[in-house]
N, C-alpha and C positions, 0 to 999 in steps of 0.2 A: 070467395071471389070479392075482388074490391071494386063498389061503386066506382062509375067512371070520374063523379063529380069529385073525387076524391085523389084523383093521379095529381102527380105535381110531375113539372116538364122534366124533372131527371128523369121521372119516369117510361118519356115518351122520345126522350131525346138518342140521336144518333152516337154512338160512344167515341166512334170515328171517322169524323167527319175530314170529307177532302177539299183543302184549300189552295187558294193560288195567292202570288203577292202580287203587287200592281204594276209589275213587269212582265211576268205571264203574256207571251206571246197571243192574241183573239185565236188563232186556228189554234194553238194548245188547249187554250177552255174552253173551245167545241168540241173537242175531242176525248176532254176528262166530263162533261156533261153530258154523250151521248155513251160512254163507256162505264158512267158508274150512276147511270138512272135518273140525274140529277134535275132540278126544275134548276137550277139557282148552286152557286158557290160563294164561299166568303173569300174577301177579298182582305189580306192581311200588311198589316204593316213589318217593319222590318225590327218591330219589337215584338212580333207576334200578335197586334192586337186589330181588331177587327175593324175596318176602315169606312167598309162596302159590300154590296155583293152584286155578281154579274150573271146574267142568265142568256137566251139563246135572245130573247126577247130584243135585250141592250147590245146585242154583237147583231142584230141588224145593220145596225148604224154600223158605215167605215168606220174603220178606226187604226192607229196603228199601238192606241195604250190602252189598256184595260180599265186607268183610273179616268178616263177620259169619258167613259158609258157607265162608271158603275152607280147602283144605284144605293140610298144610304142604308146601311145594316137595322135589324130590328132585332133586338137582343130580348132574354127573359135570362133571370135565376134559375137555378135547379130547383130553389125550393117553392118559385112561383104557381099557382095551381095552374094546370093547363087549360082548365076549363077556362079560363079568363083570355087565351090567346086567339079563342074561336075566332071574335069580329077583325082581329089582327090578320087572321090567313082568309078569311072569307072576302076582304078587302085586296088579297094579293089577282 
């Protein structure tokens, strides 16, 4: 068994993760965040790359665009150790 100080974030990371682009109707990604367990979604551009992300939190607020509440992305490497992202999620 491997020390935990020792996972790096592939190791922890989702394989499949579900995205929206920043057209994404608000009631569709309340509805893909309450059907697939989600705190938070990435928010993608139309190159595929990660813009933002939106949670139930940001769809408080009216709204009628999703790039209009998202909040800004926090990215790691695969080969980043995880233990380094602890103060990262402890601060969400």
């Amino acid at each position: 068994m491997r020390p935990y100080r020792n996972l790096t974030c592939a190791e922890i990371m989702t394989p499949h993760v579900v995205t929206i682009s920043r057209s994404t109707q608000p009631e569709a990604v309340r509805a893909l965040l309450v059907k697939h367990d989600c705190r938070a979604l990435p928010v993608l551009d139309d190159e595929g790359r990660i813009v933002g992300t939106v949670g139930l939190r940001e769809l408080l607020q009216p709204t009628a665009h999703v790039q209009e509440v998202m909040s800004s992305p926090s990215t790691a490497t695969a080969e980043r150790p995880a233990q380094e992202l602890i103060d990262l999620f402890a601060q969400s």
